[in-house]
N, CA, C and O of each residue as an XYZ file, in Angstrom:
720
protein
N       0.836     -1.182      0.000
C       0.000      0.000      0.000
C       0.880      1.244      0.000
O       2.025      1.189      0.448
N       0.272      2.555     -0.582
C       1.134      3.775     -0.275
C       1.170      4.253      0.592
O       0.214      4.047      1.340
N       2.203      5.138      1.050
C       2.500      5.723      2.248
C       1.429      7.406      2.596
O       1.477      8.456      1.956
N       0.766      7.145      3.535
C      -0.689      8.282      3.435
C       0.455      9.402      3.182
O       1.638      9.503      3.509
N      -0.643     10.357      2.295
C       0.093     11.663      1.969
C       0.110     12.789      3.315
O      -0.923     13.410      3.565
N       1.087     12.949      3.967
C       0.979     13.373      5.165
C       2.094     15.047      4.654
O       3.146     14.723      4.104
N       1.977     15.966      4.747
C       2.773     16.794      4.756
C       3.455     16.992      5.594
O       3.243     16.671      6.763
N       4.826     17.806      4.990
C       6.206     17.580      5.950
C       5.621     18.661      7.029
O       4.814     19.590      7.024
N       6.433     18.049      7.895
C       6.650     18.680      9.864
C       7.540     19.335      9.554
O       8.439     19.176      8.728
N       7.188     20.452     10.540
C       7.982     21.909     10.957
C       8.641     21.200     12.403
O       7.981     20.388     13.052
N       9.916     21.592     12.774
C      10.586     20.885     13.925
C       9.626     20.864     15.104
O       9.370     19.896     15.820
N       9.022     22.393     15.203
C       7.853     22.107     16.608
C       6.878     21.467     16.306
O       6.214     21.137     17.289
N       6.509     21.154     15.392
C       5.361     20.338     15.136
C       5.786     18.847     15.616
O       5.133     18.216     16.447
N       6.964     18.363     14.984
C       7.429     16.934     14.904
C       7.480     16.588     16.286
O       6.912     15.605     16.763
N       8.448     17.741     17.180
C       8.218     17.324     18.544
C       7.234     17.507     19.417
O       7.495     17.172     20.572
N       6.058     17.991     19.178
C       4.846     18.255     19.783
C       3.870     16.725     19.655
O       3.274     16.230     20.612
N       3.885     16.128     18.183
C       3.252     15.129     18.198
C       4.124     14.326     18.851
O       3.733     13.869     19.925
N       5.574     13.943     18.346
C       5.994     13.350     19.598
C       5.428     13.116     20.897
O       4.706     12.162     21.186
N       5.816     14.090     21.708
C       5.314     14.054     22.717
C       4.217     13.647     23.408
O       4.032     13.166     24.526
N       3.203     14.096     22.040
C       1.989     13.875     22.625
C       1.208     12.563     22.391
O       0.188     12.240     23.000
N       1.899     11.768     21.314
C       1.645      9.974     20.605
C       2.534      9.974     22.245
O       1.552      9.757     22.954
N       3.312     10.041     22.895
C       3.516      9.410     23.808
C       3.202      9.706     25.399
O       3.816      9.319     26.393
N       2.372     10.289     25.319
C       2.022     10.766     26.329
C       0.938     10.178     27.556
O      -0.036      9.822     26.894
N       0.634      9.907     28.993
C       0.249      9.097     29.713
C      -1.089      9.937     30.139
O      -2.151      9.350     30.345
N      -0.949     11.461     30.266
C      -1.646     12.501     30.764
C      -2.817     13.130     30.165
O      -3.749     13.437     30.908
N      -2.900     13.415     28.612
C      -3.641     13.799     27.906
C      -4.288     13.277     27.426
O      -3.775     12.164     27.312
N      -5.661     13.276     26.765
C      -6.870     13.252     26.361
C      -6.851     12.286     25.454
O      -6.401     12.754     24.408
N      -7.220     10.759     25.308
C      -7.132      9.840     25.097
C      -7.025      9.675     23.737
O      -6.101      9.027     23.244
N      -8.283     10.446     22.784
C      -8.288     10.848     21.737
C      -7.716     11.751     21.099
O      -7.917     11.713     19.885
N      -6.427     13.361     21.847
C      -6.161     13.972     21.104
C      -4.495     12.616     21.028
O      -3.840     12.654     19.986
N      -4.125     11.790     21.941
C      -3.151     10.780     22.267
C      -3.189      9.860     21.214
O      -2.105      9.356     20.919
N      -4.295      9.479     20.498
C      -4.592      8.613     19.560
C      -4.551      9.283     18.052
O      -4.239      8.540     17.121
N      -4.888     10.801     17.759
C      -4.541     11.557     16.651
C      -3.338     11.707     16.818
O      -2.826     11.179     15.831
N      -2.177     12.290     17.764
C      -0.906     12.197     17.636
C      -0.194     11.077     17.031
O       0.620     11.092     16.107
N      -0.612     10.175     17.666
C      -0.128      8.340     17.261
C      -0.306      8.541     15.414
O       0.623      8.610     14.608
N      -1.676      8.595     15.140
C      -1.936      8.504     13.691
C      -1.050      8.963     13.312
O      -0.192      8.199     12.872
N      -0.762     10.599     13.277
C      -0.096     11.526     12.778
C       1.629     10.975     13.123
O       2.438     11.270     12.244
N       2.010     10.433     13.990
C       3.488     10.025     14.259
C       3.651      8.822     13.138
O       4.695      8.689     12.500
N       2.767      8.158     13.008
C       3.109      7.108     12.126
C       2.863      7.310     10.826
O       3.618      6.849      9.971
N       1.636      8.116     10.481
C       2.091      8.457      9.073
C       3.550      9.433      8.962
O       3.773      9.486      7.752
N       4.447     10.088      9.569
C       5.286     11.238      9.232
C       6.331     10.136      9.207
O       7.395     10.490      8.700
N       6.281      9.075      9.571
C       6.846      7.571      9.545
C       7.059      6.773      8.175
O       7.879      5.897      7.900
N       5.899      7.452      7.291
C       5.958      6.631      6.220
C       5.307      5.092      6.213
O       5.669      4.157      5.499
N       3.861      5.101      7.575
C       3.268      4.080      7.398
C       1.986      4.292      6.377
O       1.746      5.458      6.064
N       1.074      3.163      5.788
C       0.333      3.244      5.129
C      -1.035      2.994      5.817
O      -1.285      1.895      6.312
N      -2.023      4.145      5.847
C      -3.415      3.854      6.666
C      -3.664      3.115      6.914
O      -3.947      3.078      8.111
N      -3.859      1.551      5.988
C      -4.244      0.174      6.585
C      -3.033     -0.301      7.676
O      -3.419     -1.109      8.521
N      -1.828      0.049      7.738
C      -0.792     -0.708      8.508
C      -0.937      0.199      9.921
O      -0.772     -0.363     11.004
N      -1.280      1.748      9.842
C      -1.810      1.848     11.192
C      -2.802      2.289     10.854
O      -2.551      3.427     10.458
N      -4.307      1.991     10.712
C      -5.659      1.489     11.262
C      -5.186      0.068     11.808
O      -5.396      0.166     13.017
N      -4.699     -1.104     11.588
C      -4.512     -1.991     12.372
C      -3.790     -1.816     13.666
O      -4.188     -2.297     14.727
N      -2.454     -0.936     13.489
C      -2.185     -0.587     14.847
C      -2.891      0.141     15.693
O      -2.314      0.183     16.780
N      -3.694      0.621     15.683
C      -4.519      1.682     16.487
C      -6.039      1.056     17.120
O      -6.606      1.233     18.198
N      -6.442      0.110     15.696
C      -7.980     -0.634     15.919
C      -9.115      0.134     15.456
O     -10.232      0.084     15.972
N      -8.609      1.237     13.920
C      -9.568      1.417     13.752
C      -9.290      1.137     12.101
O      -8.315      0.613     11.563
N     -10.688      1.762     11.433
C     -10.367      1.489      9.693
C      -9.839      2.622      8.883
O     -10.015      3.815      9.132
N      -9.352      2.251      8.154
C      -8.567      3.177      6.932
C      -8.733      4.421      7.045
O      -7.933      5.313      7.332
N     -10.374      4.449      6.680
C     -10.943      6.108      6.370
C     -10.783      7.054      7.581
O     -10.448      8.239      7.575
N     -11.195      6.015      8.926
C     -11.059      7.068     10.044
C      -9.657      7.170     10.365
O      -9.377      7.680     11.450
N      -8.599      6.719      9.506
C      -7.258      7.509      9.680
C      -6.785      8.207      8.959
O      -5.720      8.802      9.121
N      -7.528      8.254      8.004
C      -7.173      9.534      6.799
C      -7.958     10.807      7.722
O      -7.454     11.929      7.777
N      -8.912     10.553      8.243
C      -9.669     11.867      8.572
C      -8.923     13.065      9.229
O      -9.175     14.262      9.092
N      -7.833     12.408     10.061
C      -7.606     13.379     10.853
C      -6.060     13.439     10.179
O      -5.518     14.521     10.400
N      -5.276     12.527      9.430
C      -4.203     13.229      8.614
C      -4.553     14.255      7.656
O      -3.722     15.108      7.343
N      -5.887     14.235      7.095
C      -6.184     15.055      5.961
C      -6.671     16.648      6.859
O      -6.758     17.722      6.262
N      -6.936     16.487      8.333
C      -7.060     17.654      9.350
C      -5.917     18.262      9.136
O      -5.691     19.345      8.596
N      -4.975     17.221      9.757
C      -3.769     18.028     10.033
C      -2.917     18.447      9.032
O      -2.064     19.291      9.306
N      -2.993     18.060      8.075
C      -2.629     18.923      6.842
C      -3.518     20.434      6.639
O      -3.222     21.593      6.348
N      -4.528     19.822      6.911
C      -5.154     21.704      6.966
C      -4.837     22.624      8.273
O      -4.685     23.843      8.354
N      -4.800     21.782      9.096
C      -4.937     22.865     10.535
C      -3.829     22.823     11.240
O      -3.531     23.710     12.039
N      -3.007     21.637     10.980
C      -1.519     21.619     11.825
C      -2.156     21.541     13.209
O      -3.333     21.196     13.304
N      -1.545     21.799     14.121
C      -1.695     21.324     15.488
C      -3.002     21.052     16.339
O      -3.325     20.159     17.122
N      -3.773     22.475     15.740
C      -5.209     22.480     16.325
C      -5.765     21.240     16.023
O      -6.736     21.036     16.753
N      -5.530     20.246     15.178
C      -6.281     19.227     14.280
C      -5.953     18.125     15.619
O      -6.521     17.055     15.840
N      -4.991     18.691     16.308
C      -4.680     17.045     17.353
C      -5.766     17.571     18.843
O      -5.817     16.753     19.761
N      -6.513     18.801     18.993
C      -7.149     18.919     19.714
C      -8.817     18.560     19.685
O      -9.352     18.590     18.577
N      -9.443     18.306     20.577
C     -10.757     17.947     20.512
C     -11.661     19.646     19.661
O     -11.363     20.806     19.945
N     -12.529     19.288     18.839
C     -13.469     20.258     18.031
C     -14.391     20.965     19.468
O     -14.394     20.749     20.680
N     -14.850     21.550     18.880
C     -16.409     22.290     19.987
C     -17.552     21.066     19.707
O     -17.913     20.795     18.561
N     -17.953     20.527     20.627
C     -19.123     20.053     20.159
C     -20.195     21.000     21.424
O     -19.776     21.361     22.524
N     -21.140     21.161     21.071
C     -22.151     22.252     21.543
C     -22.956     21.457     22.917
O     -23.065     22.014     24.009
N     -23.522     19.962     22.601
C     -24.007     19.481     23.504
C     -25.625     19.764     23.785
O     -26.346     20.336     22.968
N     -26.121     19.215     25.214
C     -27.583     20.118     25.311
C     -27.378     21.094     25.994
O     -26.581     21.236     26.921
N     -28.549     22.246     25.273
C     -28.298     23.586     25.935
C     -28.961     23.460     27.794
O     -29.700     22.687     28.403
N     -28.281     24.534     28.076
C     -28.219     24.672     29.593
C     -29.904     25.365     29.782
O     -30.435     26.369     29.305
N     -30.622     23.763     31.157
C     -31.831     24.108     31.047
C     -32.051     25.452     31.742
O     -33.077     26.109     31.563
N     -30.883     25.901     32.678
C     -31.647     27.162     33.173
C     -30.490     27.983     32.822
O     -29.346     27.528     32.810
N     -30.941     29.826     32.386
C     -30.276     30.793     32.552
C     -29.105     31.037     33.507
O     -29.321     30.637     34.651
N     -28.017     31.553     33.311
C     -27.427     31.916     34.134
C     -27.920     33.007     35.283
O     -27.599     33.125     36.466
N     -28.690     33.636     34.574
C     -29.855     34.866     35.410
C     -30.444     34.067     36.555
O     -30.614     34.424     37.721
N     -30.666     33.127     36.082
C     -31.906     31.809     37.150
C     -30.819     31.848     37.872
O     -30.507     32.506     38.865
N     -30.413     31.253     37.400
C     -28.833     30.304     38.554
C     -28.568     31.389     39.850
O     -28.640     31.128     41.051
N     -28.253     32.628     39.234
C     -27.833     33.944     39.874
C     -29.158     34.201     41.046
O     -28.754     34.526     42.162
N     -30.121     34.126     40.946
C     -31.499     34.188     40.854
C     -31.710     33.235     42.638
O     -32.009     33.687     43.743
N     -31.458     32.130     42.282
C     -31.490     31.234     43.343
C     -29.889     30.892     44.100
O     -29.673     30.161     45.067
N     -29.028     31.590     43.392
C     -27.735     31.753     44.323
C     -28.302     33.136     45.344
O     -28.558     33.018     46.542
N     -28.385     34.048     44.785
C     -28.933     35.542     45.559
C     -30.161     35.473     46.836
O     -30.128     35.980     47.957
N     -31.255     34.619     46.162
C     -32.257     34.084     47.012
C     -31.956     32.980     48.373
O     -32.499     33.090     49.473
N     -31.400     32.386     48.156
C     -30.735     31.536     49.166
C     -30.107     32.000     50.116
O     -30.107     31.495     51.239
N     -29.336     33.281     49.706
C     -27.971     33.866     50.638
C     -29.207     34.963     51.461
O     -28.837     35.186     52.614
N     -30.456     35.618     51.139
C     -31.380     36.347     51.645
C     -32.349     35.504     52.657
O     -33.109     34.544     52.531
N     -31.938     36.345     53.712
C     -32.737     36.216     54.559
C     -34.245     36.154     54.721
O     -34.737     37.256     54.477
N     -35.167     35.211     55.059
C     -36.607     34.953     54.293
C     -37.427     36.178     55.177
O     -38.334     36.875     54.724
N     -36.919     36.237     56.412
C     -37.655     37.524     57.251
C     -37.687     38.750     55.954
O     -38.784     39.187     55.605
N     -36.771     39.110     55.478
C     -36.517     40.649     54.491
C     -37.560     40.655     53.735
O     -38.229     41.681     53.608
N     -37.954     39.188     52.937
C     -38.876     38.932     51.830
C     -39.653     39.184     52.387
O     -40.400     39.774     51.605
N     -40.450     39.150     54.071
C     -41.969     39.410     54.126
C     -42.203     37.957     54.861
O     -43.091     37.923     55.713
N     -41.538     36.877     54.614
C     -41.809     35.114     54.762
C     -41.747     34.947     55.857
O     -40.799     35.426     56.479
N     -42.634     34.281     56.434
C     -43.075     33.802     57.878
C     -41.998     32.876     58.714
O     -42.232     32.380     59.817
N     -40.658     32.728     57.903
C     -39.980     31.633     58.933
C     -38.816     32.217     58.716
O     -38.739     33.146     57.911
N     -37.628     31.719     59.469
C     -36.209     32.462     59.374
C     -35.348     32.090     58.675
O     -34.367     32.779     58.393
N     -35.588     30.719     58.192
C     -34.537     29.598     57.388
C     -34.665     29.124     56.515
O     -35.825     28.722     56.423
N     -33.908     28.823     55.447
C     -34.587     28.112     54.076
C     -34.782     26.700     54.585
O     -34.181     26.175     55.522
N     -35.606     26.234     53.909
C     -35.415     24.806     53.116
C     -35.287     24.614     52.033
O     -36.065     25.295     51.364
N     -34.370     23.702     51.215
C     -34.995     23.481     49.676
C     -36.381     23.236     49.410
O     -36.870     23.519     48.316
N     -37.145     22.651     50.485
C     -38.737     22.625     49.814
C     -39.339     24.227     49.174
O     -39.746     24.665     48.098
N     -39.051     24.839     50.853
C     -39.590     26.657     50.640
C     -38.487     27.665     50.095
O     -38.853     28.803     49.805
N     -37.660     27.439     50.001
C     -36.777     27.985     48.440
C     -37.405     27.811     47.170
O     -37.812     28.752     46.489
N     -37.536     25.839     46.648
C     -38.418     26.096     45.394
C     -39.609     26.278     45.616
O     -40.066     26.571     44.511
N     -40.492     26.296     46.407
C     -41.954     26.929     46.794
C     -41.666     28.794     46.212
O     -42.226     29.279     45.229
N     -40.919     29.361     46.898
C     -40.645     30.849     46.895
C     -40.569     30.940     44.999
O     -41.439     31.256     44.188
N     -38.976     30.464     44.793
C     -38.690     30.873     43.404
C     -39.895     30.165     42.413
O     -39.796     30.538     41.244
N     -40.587     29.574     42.576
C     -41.694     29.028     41.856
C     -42.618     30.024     41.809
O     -42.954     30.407     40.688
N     -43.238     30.671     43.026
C     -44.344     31.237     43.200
C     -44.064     33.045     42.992
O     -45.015     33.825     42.957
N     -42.818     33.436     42.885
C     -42.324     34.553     43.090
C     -41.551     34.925     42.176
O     -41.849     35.970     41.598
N     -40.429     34.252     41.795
C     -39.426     34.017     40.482
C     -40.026     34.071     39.302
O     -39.892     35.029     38.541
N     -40.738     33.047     39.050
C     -41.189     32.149     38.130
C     -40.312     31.441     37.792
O     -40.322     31.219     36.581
N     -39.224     30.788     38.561
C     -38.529     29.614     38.417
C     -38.969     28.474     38.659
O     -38.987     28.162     39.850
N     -39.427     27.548     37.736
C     -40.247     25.750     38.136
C     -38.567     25.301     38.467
O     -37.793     25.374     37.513
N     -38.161     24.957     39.476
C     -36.867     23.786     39.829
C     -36.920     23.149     40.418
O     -37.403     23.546     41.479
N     -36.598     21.909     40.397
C     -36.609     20.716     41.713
C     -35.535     21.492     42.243
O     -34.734     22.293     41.763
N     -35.873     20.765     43.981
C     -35.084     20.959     44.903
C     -33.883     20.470     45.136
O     -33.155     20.975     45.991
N     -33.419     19.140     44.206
C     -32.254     18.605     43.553
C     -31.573     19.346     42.940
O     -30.343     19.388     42.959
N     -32.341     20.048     42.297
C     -31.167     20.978     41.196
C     -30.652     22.664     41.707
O     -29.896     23.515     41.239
N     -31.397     22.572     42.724
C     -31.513     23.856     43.597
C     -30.277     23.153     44.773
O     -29.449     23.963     45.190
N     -30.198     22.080     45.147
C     -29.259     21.861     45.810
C     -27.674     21.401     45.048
O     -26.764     21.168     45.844
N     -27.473     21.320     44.076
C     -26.530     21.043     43.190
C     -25.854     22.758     42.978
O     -24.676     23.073     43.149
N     -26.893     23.604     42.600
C     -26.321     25.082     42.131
C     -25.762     25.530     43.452
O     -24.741     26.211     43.545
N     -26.234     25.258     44.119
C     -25.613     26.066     45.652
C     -24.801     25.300     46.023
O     -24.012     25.998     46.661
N     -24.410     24.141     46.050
C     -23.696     23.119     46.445
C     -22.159     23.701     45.157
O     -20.939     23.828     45.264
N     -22.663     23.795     44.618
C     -21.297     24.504     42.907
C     -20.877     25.499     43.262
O     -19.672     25.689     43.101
N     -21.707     26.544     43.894
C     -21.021     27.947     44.786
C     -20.139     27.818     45.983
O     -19.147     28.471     46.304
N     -20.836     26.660     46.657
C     -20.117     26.230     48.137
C     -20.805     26.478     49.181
O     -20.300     26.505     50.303
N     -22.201     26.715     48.914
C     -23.001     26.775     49.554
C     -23.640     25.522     50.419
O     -23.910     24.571     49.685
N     -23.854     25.370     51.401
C     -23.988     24.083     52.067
C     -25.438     24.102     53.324
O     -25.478     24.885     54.273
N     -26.273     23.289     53.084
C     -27.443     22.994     53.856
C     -27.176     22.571     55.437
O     -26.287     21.743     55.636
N     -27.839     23.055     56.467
C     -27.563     22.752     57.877
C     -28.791     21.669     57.426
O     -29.712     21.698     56.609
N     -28.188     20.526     58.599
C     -29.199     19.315     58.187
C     -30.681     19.537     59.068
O     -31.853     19.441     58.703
N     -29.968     19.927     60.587
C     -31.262     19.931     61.483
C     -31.265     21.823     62.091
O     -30.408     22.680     61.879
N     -32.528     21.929     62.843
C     -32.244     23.333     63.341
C     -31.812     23.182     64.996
O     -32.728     22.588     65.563
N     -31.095     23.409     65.615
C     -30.667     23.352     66.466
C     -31.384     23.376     67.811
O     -32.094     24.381     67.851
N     -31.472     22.641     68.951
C     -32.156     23.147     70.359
C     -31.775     24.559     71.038
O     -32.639     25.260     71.565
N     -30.582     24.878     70.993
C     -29.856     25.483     71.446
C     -29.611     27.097     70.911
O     -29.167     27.380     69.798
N     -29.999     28.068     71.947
C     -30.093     29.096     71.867
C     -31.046     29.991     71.430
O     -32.073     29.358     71.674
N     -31.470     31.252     70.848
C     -33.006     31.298     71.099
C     -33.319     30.481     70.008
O     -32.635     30.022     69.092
N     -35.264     30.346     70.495
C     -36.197     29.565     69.083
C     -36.378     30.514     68.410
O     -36.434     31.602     68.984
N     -36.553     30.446     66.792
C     -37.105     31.008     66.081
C     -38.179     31.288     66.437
O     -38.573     32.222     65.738
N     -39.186     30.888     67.433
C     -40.523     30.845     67.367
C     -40.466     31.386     68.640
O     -40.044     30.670     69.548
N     -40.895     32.778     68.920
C     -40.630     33.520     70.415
C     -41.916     32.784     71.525
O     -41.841     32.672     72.749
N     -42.751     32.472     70.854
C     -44.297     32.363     71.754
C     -44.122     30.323     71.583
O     -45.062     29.557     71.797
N     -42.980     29.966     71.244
C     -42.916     28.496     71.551
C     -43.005     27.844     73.207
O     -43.210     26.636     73.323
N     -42.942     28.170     73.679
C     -43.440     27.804     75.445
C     -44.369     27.700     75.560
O     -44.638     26.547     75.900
N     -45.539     28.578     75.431
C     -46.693     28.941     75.197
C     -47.300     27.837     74.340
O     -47.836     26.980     75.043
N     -47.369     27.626     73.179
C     -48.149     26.923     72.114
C     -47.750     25.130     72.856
O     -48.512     24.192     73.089
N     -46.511     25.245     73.010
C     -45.965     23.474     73.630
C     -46.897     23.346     75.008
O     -47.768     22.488     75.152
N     -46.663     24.031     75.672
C     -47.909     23.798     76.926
C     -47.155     23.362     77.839
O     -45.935     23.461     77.709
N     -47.743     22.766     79.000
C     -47.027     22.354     80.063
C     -46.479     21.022     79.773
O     -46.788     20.289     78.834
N     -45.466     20.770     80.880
C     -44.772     19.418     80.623
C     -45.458     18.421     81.171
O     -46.207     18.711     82.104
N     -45.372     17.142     80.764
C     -46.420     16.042     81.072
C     -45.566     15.812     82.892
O     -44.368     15.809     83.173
N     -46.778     15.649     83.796
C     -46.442     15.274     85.259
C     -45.673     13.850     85.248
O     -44.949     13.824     86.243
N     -45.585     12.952     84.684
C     -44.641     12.358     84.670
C     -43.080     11.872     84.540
O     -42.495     10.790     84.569
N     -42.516     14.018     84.293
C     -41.255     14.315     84.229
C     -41.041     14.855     85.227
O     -41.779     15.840     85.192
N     -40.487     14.869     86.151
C     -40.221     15.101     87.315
C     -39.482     16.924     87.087
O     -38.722     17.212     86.163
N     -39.770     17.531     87.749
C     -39.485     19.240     87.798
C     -38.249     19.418     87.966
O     -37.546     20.161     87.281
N     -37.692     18.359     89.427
C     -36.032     18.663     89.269
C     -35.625     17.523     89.246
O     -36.376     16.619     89.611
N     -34.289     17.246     88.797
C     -33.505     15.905     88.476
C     -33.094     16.212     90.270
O     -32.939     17.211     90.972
N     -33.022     14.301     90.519
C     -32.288     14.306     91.888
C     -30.756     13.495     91.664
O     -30.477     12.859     90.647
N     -30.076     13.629     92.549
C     -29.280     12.946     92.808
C     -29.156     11.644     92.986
O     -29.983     11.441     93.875
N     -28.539     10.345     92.663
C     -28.683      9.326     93.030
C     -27.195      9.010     94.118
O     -26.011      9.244     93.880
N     -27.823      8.417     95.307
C     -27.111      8.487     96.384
C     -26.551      6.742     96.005
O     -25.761      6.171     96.757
């Protein structure tokens, strides 16, 4: 077979693929276009490495016939676009800002978020629809972090809580005694 038409290497080029056909660190696939590209500048023929590599002919012309157009960029991964991002960065901003606000300021009857009454709020107020999963992921990406329980200790949120709890059942004794 003939030797793929590979155009001649510029010295940084030669040692860049070098490097990078041998490399342990980088991106599996730009590691596997280097390889191509090292062995054709070798004077191998597409079928002799598509067998070394494990793939076929054509998909090793593809990216020698790159790198003849693009030179180096051709050993890096393309843009691929992907799915678009379901919420705005505005949103995101939106329920980062809301979270860090205090629910008393808003007018809201309690002192603390939850993710339930976070997406309750930005749902009813925002017009943000979000699970509370994905509301805990964005704040969790800022470094934002959920207290699990609310604490016994120090005042209640709830000033008239004595009152509403009622008396203690007579079967708790008023003062702890000593055991002799």
């Amino acid at each position: 077979m003939a030797p793929v038409c590979l155009r001649d290497l510029t010295a940084d080029e030669f040692a860049t693929v070098k490097r990078l056909a041998h490399s342990h660190t980088a991106s599996a696939q730009s590691v596997q276009r280097a390889q191509i590209i090292w062995r054709a500048s070798h004077g191998e023929s597409a079928s002799a490495i598509a067998a070394r590599v494990g793939l076929d002919s054509e998909t090793v012309r593809k990216p020698i016939r790159r790198f003849n157009a693009e030179g180096l960029d051709a050993l890096k991964d393309r843009y691929r676009s992907g799915r678009r991002p379901t919420y705005t960065p505005e949103q995101m901003a939106t329920v980062n800002a809301t979270a860090l606000t205090k629910p008393e300021t808003l007018g809201l009857p309690f002192a603390a978020w939850t993710l339930d009454r976070l997406a309750a709020y930005l749902h009813e107020h925002k017009g943000i629809a979000m699970q509370r999963s994905r509301i805990d992921e964005i704040l969790l990406h800022e470094g934002l972090r959920w207290h699990k329980h609310e604490t016994w200790f120090g005042e209640r949120v709830d000033p008239a809580f004595a009152e509403k709890r009622g008396r203690s059942k007579r079967s708790i004794p008023s003062h702890l005694r000593a055991v002799v």
